[in-house]
C-alpha positions in Angstrom: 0.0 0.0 0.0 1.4 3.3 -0.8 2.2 5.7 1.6 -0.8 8.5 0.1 -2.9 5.3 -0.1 -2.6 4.8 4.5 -2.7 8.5 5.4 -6.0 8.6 3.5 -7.5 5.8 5.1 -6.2 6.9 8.4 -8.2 10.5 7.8 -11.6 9.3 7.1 -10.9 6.6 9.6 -9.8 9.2 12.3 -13.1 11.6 11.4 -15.1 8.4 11.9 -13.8 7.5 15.1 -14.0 10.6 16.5 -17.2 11.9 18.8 -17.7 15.3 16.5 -19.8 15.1 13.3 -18.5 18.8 12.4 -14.9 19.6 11.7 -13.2 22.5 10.3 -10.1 22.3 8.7 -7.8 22.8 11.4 -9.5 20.6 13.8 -8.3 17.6 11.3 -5.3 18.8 10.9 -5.1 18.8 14.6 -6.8 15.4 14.6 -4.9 13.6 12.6 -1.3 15.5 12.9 -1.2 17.2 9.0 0.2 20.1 8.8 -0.1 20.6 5.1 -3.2 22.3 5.0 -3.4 22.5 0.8 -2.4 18.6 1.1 -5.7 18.0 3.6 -7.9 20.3 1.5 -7.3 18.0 -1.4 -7.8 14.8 0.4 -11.1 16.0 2.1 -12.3 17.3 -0.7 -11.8 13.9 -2.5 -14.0 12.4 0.1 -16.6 15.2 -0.6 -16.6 13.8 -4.2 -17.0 10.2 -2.9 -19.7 11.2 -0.3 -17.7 10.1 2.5 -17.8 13.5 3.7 -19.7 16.6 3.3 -19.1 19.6 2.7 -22.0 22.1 4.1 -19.7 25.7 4.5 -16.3 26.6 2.9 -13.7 25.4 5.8 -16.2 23.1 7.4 -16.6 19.3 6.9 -19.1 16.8 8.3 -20.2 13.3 8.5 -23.1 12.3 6.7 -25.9 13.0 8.7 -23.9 15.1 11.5 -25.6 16.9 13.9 -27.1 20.4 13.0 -27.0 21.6 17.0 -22.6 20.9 16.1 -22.2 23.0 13.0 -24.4 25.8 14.8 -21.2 25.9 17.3 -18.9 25.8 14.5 -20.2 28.5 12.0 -19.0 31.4 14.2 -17.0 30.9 16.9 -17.8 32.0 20.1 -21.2 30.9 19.8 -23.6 29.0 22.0 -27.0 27.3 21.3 -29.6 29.5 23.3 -32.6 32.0 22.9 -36.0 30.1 21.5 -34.2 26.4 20.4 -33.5 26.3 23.8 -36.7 27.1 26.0 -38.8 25.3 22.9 -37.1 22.1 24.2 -37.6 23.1 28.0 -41.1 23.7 27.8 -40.5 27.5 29.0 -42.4 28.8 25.3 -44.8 26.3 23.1 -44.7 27.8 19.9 -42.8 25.2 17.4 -39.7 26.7 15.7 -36.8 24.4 13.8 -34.8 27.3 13.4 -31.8 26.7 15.6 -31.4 29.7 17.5 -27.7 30.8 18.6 -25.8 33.5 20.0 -22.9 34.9 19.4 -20.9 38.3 18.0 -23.1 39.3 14.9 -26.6 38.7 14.0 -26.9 37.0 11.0 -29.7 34.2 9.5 -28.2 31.0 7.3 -29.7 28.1 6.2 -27.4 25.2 5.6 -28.6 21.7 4.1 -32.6 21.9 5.3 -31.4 23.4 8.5 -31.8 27.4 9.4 -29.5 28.8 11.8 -29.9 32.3 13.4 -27.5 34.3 15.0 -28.1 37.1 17.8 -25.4 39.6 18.3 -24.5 40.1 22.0 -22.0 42.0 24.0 -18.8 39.8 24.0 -18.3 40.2 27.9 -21.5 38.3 28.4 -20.6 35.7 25.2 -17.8 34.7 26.7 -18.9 34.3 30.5 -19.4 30.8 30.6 -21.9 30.4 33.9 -24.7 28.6 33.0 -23.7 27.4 29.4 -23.2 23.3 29.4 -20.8 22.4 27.4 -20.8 18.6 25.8 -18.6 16.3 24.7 -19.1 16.3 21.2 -18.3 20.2 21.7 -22.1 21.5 21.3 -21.8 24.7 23.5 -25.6 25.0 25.1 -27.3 27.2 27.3 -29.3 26.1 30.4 -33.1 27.2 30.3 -32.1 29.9 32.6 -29.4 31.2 30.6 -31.4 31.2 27.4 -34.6 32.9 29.3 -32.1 36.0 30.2 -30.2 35.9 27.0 -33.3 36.0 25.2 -35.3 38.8 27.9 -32.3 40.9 27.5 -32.5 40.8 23.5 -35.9 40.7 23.3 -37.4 43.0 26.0 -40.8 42.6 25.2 -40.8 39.0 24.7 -43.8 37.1 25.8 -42.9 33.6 27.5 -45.9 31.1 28.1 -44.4 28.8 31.0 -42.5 30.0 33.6 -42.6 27.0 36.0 -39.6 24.9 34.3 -36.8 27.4 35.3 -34.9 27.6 38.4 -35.2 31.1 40.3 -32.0 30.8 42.3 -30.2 30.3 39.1 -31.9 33.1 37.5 -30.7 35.4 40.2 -27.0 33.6 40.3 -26.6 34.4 36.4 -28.6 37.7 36.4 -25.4 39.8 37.3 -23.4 38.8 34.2 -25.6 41.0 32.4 -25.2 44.1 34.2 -28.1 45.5 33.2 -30.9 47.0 35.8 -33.2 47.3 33.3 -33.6 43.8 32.9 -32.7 43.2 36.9 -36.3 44.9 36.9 -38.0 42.9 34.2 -36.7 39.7 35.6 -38.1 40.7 39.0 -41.6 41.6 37.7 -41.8 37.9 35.8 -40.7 35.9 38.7 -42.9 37.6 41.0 -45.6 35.2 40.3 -43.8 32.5 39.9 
């Protein structure tokens, strides 16, 4: 077997082993030790052709059928999963939305195979506080319900939320100060009041 012939095996093999579904270029360069980016490029790109791989953003390469919650983490980075996605799947709002909502340092909407992702610009010394974010081991960065009901109250101010009961009031108050905003100090008071 030539020597081309075993690295190429060993980069699909090592993207197949591996937890992630989402890769950028660097992170199988890291992966699997190349340092010749323009080398990698090529060989990845083969696999795109053979639909081994795919392709779904320039830099960016997945598994077939990788997870859309992964690449939402990996189209800007720093970025977290938060805002509606999140308090959807928590039972804290009931309207149905596939649009996978993130935050992060520009606002921007994309939609990549099927999947829409949007993006809501926030000041970075809140993005990059990490209290109340989980982060998991196939690298999806996520916020708790608590976390996405203050990111998204102090975005949205007038935001209308149908099911309190689900979040935790103690962490609500814990996370409320990385916000630094007594505007929103106020709102959150009035909505838990009843709670």
């Amino acid at each position: 077997m030539f020597s081309s012939q075993k690295v190429n095996i060993s980069v699909i093999l090592a993207i197949y082993q591996d937890l992630r579904t989402v890769f950028r270029l660097n992170d199988i360069s890291m992966l699997i030790g190349e340092t010749n980016f323009q080398s990698l490029n090529k060989k990845l790109n083969y696999y795109v052709r053979m639909g081994k791989l795919q392709n779904p953003r320039k830099g960016i390469y997945a598994k077939p059928n990788f997870n859309p919650e992964e690449l939402a983490c990996i189209l800007y980075t720093p970025s977290y999963i938060s805002l509606e996605y999140v308090l959807q799947k928590a039972g804290v709002i009931f309207q149905y939305d596939t649009t996978i909502s993130t935050v992060s340092y520009l606002s921007r909407n994309i939609e990549v195979t099927d999947h829409v992702y949007m993006f809501r610009k926030i000041k970075g010394e809140i993005l990059v506080n990490t209290m109340g974010i989980i982060r998991q081991k196939n690298h999806i960065n996520i916020a708790s319900a608590e976390r996405a009901f203050l990111d998204l109250s102090y975005l949205n101010k007038n935001y209308n939320f149908d099911n309190l009961n689900p979040l935790n009031k103690q962490l609500i108050y814990k996370l409320l100060p990385i916000y630094q905003s007594k505007t929103l100090s106020l709102r959150i008071n009035k909505l838990l009041k009843n709670v």
